[in-house]
N, C-alpha and C positions, 0 to 999 in steps of 0.2 A: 532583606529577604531576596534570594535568589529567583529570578524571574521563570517561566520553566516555557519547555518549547511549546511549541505552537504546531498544534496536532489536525489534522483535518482529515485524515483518515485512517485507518489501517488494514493491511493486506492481513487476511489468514491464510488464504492458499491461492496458488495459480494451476492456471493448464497453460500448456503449448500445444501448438501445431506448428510442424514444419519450422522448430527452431525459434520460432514469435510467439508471444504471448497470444492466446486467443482470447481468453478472459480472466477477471481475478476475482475473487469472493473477499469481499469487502462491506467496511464498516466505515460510513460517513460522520462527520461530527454536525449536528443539530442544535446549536446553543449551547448547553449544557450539559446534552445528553446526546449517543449514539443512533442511528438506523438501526432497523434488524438488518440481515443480510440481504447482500446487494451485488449483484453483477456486473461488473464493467469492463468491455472490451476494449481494447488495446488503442485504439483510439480513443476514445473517453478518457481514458486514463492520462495519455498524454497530453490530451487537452487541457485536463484539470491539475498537471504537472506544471504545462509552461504558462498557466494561470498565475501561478504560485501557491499555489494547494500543494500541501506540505503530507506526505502519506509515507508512513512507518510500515514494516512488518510486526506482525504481534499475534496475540491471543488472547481473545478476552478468558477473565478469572473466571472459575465456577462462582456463580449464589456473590458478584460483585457489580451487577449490573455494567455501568459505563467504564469499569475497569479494566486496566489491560496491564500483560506484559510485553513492553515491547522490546522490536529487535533495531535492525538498520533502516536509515531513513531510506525511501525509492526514490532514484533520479533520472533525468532523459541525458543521460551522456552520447556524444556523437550521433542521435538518432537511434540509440537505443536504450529501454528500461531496465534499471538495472540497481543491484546494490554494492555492487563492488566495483570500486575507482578502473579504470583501465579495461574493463571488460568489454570484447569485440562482438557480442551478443545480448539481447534478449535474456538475463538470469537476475531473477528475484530470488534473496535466499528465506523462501517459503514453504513448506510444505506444496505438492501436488495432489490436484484432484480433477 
């Protein structure tokens, strides 16, 4: 049996200010089951990045409770959040809001 990753959160949507993430609406993992949503500023985020808190882009399903579909893992590259290898910014590929 194929082991499966190791989930600890996931982004639905970001805002920026000024090029940086200000905050992301987010879904923590609790045991077994998810947070409602949850705000976390850009610091927090990183913090709980170079923790090693492991945090995807996704969506939770309609009428699935702790289900989701996810997208790319988020990473702290050079001192910036991000989901694309190489990127010189601040860019999670999330919806904004």
């Amino acid at each position: 049996m194929a082991k499966s990753k190791r989930i600890d959160g996931v982004i639905e949507a970001v805002r920026y200010k000024n090029g940086q993430i200000a905050v992301v609406r987010a879904y923590e993992r609790r045991g077994p089951t998810y947070t409602d949503i949850i705000h976390l500023d850009r610091k927090t985020l990183i913090h709980r990045l170079q923790e090693g808190k492991q945090f995807f882009t996704g969506q939770r399903e309609n009428l699935k409770a702790s289900t989701f579909s996810l997208g790319k893992r988020v990473e702290v590259i050079n001192q910036f959040v991000t989901t694309r290898a190489g990127s010189k910014k601040d860019d999670i590929e999330a919806p904004v809001f």
